[in-house]
KEKOL-492232 format. One record per atom (N, C-alpha, C): residue number from 0; atom name; chain; y, x, z. Coordinates in steps of 0.05 Angstrom, whole numbers, plus 5000, padded with zeros to 4 digits. Example, Ala and Ser with C-alpha at 12.3 -4.5 7.8 and 13.67 -1.06 7.14 Angstrom:
BEGIN
+-----+------+-------+-------+------+------+
|   n | atom | chain | north | east |   up |
+-----+------+-------+-------+------+------+
|   0 |    N |     A |  4886 | 5264 | 5156 |
|   0 |   CA |     A |  4910 | 5246 | 5156 |
|   0 |    C |     A |  4934 | 5264 | 5156 |
|   1 |    N |     A |  4955 | 5257 | 5142 |
|   1 |   CA |     A |  4979 | 5273 | 5143 |
|   1 |    C |     A |  5001 | 5258 | 5157 |
+-----+------+-------+-------+------+------+
This chain:
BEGIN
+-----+------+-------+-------+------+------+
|   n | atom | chain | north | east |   up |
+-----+------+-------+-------+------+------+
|   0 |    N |     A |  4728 | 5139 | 5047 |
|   0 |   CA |     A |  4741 | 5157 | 5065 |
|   0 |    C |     A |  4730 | 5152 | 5093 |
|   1 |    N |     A |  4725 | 5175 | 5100 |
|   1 |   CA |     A |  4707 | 5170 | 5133 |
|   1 |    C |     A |  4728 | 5169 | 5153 |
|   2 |    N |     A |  4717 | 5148 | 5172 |
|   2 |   CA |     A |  4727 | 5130 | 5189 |
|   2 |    C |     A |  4747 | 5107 | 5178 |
|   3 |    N |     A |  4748 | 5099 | 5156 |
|   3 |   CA |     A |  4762 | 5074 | 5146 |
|   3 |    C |     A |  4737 | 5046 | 5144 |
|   4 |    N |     A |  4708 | 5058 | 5147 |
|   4 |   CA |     A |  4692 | 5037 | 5132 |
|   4 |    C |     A |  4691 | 5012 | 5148 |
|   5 |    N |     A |  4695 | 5008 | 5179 |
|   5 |   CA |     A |  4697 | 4989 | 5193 |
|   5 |    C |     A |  4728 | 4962 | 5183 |
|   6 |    N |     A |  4747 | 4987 | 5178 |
|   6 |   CA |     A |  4769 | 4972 | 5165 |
|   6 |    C |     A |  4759 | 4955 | 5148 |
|   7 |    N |     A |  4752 | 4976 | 5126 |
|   7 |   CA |     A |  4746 | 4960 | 5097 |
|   7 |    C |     A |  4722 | 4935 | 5103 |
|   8 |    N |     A |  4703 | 4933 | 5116 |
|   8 |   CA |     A |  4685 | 4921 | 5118 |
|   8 |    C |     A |  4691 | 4896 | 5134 |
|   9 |    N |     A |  4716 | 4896 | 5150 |
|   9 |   CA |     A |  4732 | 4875 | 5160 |
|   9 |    C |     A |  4744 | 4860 | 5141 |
|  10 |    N |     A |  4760 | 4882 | 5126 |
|  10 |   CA |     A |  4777 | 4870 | 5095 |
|  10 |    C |     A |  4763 | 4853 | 5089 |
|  11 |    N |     A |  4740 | 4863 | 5071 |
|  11 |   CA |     A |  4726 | 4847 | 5047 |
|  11 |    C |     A |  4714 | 4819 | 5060 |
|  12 |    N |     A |  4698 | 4832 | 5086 |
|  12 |   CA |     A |  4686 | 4802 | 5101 |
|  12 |    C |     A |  4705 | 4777 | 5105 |
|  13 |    N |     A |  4725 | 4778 | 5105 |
|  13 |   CA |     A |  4749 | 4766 | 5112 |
|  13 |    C |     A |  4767 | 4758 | 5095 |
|  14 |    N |     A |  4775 | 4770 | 5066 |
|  14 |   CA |     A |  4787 | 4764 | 5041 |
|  14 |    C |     A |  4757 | 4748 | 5025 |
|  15 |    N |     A |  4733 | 4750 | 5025 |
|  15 |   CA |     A |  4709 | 4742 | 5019 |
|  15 |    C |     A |  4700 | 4708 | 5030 |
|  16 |    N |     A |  4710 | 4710 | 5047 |
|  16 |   CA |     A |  4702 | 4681 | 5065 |
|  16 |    C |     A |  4718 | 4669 | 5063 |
|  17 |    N |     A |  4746 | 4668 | 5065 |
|  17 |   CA |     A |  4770 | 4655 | 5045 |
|  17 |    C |     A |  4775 | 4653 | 5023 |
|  18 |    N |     A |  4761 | 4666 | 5003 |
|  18 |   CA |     A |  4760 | 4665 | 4977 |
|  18 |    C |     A |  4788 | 4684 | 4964 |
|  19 |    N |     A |  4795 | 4702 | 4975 |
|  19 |   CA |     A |  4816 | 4711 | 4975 |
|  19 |    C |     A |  4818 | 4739 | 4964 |
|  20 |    N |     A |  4846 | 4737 | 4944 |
|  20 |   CA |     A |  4839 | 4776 | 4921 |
|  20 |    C |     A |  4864 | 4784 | 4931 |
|  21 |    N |     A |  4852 | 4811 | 4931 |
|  21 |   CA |     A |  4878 | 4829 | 4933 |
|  21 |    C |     A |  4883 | 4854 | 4915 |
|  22 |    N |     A |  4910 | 4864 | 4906 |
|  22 |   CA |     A |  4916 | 4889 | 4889 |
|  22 |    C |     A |  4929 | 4904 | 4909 |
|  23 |    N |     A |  4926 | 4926 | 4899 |
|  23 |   CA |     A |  4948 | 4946 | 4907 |
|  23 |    C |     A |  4969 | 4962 | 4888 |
|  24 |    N |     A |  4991 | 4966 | 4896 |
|  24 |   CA |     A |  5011 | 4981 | 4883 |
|  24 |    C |     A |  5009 | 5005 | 4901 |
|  25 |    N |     A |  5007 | 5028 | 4893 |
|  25 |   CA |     A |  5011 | 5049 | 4914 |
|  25 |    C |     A |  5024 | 5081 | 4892 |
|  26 |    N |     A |  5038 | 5094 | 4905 |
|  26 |   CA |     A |  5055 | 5120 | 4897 |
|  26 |    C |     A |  5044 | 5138 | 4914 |
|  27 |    N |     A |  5050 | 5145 | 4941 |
|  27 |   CA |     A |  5044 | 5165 | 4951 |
|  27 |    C |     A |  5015 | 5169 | 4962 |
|  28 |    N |     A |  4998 | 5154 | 4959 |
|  28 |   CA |     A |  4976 | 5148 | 4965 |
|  28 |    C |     A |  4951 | 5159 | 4944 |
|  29 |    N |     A |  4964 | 5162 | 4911 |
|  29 |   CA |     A |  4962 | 5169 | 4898 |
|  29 |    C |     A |  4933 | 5169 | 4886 |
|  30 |    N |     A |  4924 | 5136 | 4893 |
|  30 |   CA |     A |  4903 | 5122 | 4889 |
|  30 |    C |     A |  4881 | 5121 | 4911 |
|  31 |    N |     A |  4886 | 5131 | 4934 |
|  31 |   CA |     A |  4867 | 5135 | 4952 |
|  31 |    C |     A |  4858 | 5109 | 4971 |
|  32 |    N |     A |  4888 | 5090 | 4967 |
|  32 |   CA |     A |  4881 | 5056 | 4974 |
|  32 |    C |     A |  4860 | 5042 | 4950 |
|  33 |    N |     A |  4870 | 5046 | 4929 |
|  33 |   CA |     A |  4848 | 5033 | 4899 |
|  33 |    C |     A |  4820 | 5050 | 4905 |
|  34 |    N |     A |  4809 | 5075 | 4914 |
|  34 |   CA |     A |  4788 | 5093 | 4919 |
|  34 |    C |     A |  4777 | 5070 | 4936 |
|  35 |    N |     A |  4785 | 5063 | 4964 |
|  35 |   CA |     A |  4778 | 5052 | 4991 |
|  35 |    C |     A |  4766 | 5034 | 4978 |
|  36 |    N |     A |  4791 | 5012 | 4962 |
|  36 |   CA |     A |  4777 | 4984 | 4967 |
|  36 |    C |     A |  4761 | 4976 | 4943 |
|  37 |    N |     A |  4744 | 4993 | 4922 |
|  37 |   CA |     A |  4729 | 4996 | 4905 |
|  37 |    C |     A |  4710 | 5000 | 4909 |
|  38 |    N |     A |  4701 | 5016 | 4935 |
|  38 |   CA |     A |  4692 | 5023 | 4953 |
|  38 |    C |     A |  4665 | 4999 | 4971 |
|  39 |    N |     A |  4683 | 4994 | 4980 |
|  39 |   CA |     A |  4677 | 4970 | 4999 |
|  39 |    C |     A |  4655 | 4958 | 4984 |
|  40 |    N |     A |  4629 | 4945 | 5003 |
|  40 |   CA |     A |  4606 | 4930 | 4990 |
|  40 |    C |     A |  4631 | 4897 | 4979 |
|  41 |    N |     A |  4612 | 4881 | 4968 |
|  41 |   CA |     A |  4622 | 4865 | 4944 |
|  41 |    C |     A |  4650 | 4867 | 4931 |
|  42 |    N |     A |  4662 | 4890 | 4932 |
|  42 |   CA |     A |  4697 | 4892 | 4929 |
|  42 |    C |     A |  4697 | 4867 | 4904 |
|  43 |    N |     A |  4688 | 4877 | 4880 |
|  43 |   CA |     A |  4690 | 4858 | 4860 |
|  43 |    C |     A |  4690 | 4827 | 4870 |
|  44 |    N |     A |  4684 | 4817 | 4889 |
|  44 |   CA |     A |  4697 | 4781 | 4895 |
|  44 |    C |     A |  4720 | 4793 | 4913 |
|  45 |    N |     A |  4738 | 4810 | 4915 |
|  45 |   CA |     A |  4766 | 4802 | 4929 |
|  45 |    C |     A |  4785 | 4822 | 4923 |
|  46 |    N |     A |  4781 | 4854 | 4905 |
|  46 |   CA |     A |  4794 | 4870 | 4893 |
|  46 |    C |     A |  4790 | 4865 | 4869 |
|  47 |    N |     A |  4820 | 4858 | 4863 |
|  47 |   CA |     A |  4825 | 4850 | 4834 |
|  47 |    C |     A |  4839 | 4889 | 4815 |
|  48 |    N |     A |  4847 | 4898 | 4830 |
|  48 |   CA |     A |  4854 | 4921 | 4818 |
|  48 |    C |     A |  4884 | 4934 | 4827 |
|  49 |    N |     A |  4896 | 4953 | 4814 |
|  49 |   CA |     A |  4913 | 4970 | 4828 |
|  49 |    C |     A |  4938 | 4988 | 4806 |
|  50 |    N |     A |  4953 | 4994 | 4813 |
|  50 |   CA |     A |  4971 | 5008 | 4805 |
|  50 |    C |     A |  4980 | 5033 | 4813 |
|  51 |    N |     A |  4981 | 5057 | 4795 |
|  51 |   CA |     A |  4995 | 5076 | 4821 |
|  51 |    C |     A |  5006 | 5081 | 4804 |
|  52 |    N |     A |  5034 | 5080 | 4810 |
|  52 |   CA |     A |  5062 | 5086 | 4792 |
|  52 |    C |     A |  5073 | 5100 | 4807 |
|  53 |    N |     A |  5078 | 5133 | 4795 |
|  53 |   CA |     A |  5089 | 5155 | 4813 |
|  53 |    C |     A |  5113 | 5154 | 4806 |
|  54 |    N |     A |  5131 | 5150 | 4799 |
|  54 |   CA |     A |  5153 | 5152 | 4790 |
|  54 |    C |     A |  5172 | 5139 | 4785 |
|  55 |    N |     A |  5201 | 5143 | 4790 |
|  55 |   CA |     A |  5221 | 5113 | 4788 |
|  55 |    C |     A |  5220 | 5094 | 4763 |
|  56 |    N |     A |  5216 | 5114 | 4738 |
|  56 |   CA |     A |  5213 | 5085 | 4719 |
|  56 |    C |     A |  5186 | 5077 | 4720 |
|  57 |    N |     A |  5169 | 5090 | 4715 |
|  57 |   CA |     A |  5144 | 5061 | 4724 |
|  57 |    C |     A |  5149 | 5039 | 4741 |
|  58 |    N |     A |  5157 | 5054 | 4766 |
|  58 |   CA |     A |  5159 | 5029 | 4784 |
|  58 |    C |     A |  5182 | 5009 | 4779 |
|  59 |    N |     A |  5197 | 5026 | 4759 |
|  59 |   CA |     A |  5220 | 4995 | 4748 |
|  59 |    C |     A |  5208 | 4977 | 4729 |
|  60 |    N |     A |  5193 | 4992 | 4705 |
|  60 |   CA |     A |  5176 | 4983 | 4684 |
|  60 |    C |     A |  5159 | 4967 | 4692 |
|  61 |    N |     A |  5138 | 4976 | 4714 |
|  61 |   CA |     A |  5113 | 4959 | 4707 |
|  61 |    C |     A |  5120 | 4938 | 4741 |
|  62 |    N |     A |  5126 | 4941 | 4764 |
|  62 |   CA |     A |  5133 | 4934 | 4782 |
|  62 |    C |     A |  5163 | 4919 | 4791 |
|  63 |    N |     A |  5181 | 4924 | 4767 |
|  63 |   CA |     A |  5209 | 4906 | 4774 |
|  63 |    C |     A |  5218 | 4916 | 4798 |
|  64 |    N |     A |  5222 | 4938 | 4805 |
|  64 |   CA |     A |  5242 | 4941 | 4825 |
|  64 |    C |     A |  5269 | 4953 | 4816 |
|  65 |    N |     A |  5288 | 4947 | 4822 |
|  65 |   CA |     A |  5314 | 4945 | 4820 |
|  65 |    C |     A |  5321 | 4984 | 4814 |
|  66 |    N |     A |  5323 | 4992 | 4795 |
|  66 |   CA |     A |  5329 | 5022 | 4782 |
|  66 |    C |     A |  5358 | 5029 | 4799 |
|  67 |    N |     A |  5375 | 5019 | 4802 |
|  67 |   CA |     A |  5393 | 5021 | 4820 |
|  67 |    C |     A |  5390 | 5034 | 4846 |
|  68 |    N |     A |  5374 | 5011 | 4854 |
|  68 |   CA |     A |  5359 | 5026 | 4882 |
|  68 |    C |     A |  5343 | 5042 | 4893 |
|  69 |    N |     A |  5330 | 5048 | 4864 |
|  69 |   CA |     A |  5304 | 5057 | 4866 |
|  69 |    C |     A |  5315 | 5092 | 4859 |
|  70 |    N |     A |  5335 | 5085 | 4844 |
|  70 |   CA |     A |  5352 | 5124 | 4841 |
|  70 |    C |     A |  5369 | 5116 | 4867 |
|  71 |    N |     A |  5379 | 5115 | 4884 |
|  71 |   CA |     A |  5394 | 5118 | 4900 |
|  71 |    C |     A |  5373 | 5127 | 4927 |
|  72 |    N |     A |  5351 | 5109 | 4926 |
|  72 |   CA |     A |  5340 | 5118 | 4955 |
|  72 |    C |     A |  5307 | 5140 | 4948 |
|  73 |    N |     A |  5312 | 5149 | 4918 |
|  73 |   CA |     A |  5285 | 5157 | 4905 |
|  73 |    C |     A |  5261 | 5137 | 4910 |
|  74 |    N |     A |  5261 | 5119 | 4912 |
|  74 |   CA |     A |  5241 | 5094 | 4911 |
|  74 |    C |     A |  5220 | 5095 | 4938 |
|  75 |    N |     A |  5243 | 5101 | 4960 |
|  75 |   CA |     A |  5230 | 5109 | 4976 |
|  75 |    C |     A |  5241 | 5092 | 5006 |
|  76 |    N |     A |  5241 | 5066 | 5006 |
|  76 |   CA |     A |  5255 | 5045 | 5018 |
|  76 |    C |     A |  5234 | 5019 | 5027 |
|  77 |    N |     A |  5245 | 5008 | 5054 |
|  77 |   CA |     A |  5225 | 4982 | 5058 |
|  77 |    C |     A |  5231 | 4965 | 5032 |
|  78 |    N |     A |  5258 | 4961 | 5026 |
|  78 |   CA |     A |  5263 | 4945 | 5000 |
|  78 |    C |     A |  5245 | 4955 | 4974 |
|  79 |    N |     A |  5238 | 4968 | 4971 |
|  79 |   CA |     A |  5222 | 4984 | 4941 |
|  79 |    C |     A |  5203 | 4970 | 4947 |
|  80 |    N |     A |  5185 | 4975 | 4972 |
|  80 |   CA |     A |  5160 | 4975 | 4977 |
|  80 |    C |     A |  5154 | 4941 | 4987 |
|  81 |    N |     A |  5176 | 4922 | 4994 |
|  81 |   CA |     A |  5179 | 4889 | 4990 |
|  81 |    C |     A |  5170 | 4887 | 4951 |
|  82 |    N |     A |  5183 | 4898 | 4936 |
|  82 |   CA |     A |  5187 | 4884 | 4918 |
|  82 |    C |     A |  5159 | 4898 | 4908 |
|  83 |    N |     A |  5143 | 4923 | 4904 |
|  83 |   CA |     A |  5129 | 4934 | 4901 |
|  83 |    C |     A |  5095 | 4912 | 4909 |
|  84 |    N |     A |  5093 | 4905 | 4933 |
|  84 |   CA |     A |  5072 | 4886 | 4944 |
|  84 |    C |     A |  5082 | 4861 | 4931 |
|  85 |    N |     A |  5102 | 4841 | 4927 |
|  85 |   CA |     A |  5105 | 4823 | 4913 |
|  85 |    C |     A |  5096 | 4822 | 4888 |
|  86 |    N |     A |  5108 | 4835 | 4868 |
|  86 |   CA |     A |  5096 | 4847 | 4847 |
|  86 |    C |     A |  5065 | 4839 | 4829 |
|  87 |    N |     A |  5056 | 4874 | 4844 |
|  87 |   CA |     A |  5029 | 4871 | 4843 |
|  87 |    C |     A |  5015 | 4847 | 4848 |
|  88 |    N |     A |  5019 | 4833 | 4870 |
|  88 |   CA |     A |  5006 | 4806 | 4872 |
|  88 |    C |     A |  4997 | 4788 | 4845 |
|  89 |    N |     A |  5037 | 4791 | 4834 |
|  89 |   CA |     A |  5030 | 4770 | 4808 |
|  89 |    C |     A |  5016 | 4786 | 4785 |
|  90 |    N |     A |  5028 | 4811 | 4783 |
|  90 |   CA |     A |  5009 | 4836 | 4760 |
|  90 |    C |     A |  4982 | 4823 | 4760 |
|  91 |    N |     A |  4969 | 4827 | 4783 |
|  91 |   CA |     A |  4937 | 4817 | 4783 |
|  91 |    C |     A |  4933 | 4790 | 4787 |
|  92 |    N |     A |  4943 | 4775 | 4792 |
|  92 |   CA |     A |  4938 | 4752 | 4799 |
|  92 |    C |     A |  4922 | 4742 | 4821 |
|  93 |    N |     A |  4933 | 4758 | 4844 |
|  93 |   CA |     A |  4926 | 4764 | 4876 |
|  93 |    C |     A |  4934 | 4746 | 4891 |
|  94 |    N |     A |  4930 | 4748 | 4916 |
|  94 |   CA |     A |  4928 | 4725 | 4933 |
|  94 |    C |     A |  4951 | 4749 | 4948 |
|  95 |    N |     A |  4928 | 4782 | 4952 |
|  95 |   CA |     A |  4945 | 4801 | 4967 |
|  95 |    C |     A |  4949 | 4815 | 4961 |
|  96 |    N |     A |  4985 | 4826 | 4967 |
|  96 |   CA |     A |  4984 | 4848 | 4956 |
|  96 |    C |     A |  4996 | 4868 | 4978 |
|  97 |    N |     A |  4987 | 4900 | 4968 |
|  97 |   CA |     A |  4992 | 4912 | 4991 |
|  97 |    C |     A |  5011 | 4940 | 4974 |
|  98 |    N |     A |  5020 | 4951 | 4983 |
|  98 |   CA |     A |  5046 | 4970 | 4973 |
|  98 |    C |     A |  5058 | 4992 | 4989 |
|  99 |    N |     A |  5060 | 5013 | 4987 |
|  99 |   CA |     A |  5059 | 5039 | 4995 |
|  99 |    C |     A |  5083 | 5065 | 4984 |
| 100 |    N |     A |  5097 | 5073 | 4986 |
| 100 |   CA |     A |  5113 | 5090 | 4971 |
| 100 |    C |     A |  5126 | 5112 | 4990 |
| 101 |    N |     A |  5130 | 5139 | 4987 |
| 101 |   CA |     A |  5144 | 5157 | 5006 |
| 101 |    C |     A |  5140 | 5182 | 5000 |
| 102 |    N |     A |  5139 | 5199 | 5021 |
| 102 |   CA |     A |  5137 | 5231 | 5014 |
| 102 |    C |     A |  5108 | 5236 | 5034 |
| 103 |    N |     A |  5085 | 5250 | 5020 |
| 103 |   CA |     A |  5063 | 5269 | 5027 |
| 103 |    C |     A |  5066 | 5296 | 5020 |
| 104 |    N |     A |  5101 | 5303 | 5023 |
| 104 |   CA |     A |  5102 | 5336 | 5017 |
| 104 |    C |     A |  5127 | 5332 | 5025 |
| 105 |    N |     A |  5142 | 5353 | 5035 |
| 105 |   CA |     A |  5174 | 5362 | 5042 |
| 105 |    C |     A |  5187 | 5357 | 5021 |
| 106 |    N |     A |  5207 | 5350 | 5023 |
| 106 |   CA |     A |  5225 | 5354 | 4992 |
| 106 |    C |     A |  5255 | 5359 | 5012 |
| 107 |    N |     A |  5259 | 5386 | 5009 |
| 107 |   CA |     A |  5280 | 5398 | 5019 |
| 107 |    C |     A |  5309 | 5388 | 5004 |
| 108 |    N |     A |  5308 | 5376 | 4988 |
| 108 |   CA |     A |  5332 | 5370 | 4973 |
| 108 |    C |     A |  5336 | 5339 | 4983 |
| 109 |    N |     A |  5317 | 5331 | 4987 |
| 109 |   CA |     A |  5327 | 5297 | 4999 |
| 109 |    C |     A |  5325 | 5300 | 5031 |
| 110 |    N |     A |  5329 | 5317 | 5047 |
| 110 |   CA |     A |  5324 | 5328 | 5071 |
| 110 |    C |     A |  5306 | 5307 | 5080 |
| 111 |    N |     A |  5280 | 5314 | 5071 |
| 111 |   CA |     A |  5253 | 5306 | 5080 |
| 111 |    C |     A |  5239 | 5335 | 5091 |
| 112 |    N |     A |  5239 | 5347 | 5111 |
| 112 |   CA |     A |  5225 | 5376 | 5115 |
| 112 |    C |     A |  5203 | 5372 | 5136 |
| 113 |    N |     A |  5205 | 5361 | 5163 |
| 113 |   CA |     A |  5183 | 5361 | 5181 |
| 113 |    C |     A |  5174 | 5341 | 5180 |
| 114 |    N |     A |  5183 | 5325 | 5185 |
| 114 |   CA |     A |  5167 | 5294 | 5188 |
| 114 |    C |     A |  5166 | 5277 | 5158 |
| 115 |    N |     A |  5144 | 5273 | 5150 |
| 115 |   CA |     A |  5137 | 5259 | 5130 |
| 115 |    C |     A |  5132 | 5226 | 5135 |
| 116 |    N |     A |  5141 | 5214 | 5109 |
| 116 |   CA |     A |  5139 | 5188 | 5121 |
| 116 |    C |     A |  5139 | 5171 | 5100 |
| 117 |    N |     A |  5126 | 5144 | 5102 |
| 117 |   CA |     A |  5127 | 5118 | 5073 |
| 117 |    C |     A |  5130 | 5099 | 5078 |
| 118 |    N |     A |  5139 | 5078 | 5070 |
| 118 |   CA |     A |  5143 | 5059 | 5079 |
| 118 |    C |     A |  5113 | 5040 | 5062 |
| 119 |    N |     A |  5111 | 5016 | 5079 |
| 119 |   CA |     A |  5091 | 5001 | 5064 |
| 119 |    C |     A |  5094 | 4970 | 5076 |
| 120 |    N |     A |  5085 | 4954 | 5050 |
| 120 |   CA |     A |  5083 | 4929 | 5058 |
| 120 |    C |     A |  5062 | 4916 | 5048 |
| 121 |    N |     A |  5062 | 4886 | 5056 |
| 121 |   CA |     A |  5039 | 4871 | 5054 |
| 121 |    C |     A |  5051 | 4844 | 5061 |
| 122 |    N |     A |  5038 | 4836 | 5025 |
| 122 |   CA |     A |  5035 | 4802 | 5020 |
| 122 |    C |     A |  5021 | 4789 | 5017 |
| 123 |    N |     A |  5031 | 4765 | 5022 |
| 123 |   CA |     A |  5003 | 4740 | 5019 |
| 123 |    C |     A |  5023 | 4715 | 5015 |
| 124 |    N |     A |  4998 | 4711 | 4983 |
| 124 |   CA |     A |  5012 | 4685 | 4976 |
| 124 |    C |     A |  5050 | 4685 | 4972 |
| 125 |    N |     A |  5059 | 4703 | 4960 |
| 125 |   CA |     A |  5087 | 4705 | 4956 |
| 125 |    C |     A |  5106 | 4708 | 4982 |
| 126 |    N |     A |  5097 | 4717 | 5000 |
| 126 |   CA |     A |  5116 | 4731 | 5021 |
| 126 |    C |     A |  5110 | 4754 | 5030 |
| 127 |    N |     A |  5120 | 4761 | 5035 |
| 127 |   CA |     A |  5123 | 4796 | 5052 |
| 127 |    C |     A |  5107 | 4786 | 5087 |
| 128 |    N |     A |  5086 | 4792 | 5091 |
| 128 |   CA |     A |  5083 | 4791 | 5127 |
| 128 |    C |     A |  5089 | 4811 | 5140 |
| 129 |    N |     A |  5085 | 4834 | 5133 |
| 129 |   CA |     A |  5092 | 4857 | 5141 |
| 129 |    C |     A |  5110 | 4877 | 5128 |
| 130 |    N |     A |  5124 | 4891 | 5135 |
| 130 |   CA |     A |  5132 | 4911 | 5121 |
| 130 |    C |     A |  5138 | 4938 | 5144 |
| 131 |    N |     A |  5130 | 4962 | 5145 |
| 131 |   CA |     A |  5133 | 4986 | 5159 |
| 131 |    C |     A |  5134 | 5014 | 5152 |
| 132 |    N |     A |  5145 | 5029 | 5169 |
| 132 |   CA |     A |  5148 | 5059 | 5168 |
| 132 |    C |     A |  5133 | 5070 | 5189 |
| 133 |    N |     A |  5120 | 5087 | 5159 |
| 133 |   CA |     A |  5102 | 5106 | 5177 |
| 133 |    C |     A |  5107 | 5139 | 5172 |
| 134 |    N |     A |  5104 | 5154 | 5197 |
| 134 |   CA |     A |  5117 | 5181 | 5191 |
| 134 |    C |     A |  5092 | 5193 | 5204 |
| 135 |    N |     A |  5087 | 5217 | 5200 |
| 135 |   CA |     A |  5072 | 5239 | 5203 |
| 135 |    C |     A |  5091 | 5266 | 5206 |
| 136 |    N |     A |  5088 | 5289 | 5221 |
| 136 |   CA |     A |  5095 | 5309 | 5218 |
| 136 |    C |     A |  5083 | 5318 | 5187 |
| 137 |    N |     A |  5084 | 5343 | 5177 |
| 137 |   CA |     A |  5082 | 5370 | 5158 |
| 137 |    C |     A |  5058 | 5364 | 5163 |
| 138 |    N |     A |  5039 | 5365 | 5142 |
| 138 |   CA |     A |  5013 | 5358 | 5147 |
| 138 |    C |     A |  5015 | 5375 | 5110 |
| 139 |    N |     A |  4985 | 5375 | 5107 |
| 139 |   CA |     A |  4971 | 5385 | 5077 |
| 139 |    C |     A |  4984 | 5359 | 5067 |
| 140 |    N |     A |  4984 | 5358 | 5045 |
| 140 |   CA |     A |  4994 | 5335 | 5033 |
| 140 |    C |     A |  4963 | 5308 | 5029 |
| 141 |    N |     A |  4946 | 5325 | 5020 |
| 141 |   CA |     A |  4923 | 5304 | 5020 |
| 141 |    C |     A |  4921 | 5294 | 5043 |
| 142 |    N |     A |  4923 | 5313 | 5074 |
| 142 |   CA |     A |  4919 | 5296 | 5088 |
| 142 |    C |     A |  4939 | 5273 | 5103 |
| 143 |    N |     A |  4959 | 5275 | 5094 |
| 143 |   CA |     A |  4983 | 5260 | 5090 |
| 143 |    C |     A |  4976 | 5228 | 5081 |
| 144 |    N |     A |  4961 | 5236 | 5058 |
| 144 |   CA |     A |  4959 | 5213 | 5041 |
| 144 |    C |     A |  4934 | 5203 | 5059 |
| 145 |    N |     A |  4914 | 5210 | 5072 |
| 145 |   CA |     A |  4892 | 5201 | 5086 |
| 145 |    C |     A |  4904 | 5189 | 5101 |
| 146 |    N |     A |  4918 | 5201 | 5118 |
| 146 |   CA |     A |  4930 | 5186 | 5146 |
| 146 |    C |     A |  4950 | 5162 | 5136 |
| 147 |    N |     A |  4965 | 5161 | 5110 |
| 147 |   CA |     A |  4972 | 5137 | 5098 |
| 147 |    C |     A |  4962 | 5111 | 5100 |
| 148 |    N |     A |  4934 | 5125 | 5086 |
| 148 |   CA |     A |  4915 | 5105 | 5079 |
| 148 |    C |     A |  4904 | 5093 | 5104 |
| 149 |    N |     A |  4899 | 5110 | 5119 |
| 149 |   CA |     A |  4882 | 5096 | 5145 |
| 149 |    C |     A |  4899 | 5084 | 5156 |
| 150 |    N |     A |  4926 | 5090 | 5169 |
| 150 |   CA |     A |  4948 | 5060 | 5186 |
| 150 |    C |     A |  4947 | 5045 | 5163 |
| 151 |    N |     A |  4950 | 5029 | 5134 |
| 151 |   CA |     A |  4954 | 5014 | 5130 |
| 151 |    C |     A |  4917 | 4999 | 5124 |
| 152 |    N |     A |  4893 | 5011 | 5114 |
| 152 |   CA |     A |  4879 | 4997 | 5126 |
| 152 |    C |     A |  4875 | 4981 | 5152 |
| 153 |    N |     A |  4880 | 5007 | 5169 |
| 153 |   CA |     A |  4878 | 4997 | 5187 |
| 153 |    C |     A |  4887 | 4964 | 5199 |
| 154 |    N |     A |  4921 | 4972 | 5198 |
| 154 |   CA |     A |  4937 | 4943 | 5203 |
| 154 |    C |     A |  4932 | 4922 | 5180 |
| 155 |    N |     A |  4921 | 4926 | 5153 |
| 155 |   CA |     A |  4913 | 4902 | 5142 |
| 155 |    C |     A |  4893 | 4887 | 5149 |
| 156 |    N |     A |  4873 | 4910 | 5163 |
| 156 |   CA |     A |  4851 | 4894 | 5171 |
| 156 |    C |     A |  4855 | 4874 | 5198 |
| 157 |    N |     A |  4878 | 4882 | 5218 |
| 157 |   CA |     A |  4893 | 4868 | 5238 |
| 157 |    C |     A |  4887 | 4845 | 5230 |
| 158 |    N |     A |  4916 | 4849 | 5215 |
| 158 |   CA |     A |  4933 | 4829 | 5204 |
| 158 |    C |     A |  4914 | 4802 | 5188 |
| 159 |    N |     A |  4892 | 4810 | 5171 |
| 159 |   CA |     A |  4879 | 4794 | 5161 |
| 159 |    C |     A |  4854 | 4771 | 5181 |
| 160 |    N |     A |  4844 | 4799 | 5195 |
| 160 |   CA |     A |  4832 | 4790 | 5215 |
| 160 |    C |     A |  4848 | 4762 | 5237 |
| 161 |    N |     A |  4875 | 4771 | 5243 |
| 161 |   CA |     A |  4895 | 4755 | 5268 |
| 161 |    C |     A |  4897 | 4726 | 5250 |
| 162 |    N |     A |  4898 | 4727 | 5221 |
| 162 |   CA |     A |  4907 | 4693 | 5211 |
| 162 |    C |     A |  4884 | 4681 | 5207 |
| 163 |    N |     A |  4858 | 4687 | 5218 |
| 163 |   CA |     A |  4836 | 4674 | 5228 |
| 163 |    C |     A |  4839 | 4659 | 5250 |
| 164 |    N |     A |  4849 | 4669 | 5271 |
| 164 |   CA |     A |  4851 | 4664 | 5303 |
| 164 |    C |     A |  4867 | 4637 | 5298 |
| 165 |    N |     A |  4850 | 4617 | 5312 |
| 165 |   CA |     A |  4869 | 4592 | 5318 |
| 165 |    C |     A |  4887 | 4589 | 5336 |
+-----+------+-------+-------+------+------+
């Protein structure tokens, strides 16, 4: 995806020189994070692989998030998306994991109409470092999912980049 390649090329240089893998779990993204980091020159030494579970029972099934919660807030919660990046980590046997879930379309019935929004997180090594909400106005829905994808490249590449800094 154009204008992500500086991200990704931070990623890999940087999960690569630490010896370090990462998966993704992603829903609203709707594989366009697993597209990116497949992507990326040597992905194979630090993308271990990915999940996109659209729906509340997958994400209870293959991801363990709490079905309780996950029908109450439509799986659309910083908590979903904690347990969602945890997860995945152990699924693949990752160092990182990164996690994504929300609306890239209105859904008038959960009064989601102008502003679209997902929450996402990111782990390492069995903790949550980040977790955030990101909103967009009414956008196409693809490009919903672009602009997804690019803030959380983006801030992983931060974030990965900053636990270099002594």
């Amino acid at each position: 995806m154009k204008g992500n390649d500086a991200f990704l090329e931070t990623i890999a240089k940087t999960l690569t020189r630490r010896c370090e893998t990462l998966a993704v779990a992603e829903s609203v993204t709707s594989g366009n994070l697993q597209a990116a980091f497949s992507s990326a020159k040597k992905a194979t030494e630090f993308f271990q692989g990915g999940i996109t579970a659209y729906n509340t029972g997958q994400k209870a099934r293959h991801l363990h998030v709490d079905p309780i919660e996950a029908e109450r807030t439509n799986c659309v919660s910083e908590k979903i998306s904690r347990v969602m990046a945890l997860e995945v980590c152990i699924m693949f046997s990752s160092n990182w994991g990164i996690a994504i879930t929300g609306y890239a379309a209105p859904v008038p019935a959960l009064n989601v109409r102008n502003t679209l929004f997902a929450w996402y997180a990111i782990a390492l090594n069995g903790r949550i470092l980040v977790s955030k909400k990101i909103e967009t106005k009414k956008i196409a829905m693809d490009k919903a999912q672009q602009h997804y994808t690019h803030i959380l490249l983006k801030d992983l590449s931060a974030i990965a980049t900053g636990l270099e800094q002594p």
